[in-house]
N, C-alpha and C positions, 0 to 999 in steps of 0.2 A: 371424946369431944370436949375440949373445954373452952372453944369459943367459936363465934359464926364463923370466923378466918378458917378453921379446920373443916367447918363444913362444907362451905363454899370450893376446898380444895380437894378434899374428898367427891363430890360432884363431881368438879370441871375431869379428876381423873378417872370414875366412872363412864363420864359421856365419851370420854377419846378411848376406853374400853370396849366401850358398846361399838364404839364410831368402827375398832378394827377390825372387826365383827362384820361389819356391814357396807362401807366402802365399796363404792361401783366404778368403773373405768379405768381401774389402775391395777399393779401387779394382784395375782391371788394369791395365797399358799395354801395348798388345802395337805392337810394332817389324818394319815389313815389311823384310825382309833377304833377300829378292831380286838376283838377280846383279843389276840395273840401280839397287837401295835400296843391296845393299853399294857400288856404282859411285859413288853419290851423296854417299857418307858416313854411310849408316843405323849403320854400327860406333860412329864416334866422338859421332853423336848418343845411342845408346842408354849408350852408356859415361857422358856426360856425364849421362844421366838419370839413373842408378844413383849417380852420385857424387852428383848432388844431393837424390837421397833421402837418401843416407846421411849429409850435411849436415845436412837438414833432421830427422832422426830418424824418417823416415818405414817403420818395417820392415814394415807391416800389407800394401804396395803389391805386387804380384806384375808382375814384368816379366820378358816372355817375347817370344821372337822367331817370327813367322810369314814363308810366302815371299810370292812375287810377290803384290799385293795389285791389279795391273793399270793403276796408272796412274801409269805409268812418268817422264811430264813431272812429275809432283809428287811423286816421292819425294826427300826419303827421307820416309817415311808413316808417321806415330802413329795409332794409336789409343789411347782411354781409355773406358775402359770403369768408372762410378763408379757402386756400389751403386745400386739403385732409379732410375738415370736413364738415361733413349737412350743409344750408343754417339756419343762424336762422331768424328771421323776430321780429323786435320789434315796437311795438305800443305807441303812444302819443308821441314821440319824438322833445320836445321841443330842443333848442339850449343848454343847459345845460346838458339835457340828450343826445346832440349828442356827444357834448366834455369826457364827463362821458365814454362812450361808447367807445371812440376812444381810452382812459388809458384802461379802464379795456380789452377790448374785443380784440382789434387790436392789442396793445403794450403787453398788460401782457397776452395773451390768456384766458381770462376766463369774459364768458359771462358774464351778471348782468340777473341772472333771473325772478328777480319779473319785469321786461318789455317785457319779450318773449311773441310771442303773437302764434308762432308756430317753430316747427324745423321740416326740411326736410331734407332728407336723399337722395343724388340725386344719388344714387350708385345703 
């Protein structure tokens, strides 16, 4: 830190941190981080999702981490979970396919379905 400027900006980018974190009413992505999700690389996928919300200006989105989600050959495991539609759940999600993920599915509405691993209908 070598001036209030940098800490004022350091803040404001902690609080939209915190803020993606916690975000209510709008899409979720919840990240299976399970010993065998963390083993896979569920950390640096989930990091890469946060970064590319925060690219994208996306602060409305709440991402949160769940465990073991069971299906261990296909983690590291997304899910999304977007207002008013089924949960979809996508498998092998590297860092690449998290950011991929976050353009297509979050921003522009429309899944990438060759990575769906199942859709639920929670209605």
């Amino acid at each position: 830190m070598k001036s209030m400027e940098d800490l004022e900006r350091l803040k404001e980018e902690t609080l939209r941190d915190i803020q993606l974190r916690s975000a209510s009413g709008g899409p979720r992505i919840v990240v299976g981080m399970g010993t065998c999700g963390i083993a896979a690389g569920a950390r640096e996928t989930m990091l890469a999702i946060i970064d590319e919300l925060k690219v994208r200006r996306k602060f409305d989105v709440t991402i949160s981490e769940t465990g073991c989600i069971g299906l261990c050959a296909r983690e590291p495991i997304v899910e999304v979970h977007m207002p008013g539609q089924p949960k979809v759940v996508y498998g092998n999600v590297d860092p690449s396919r998290g950011r991929q993920i976050v353009v297509s599915h979050i921003v522009n509405h429309k899944p990438i379905d060759q990575w769906i691993l199942n859709v639920e209908d929670n209605s």
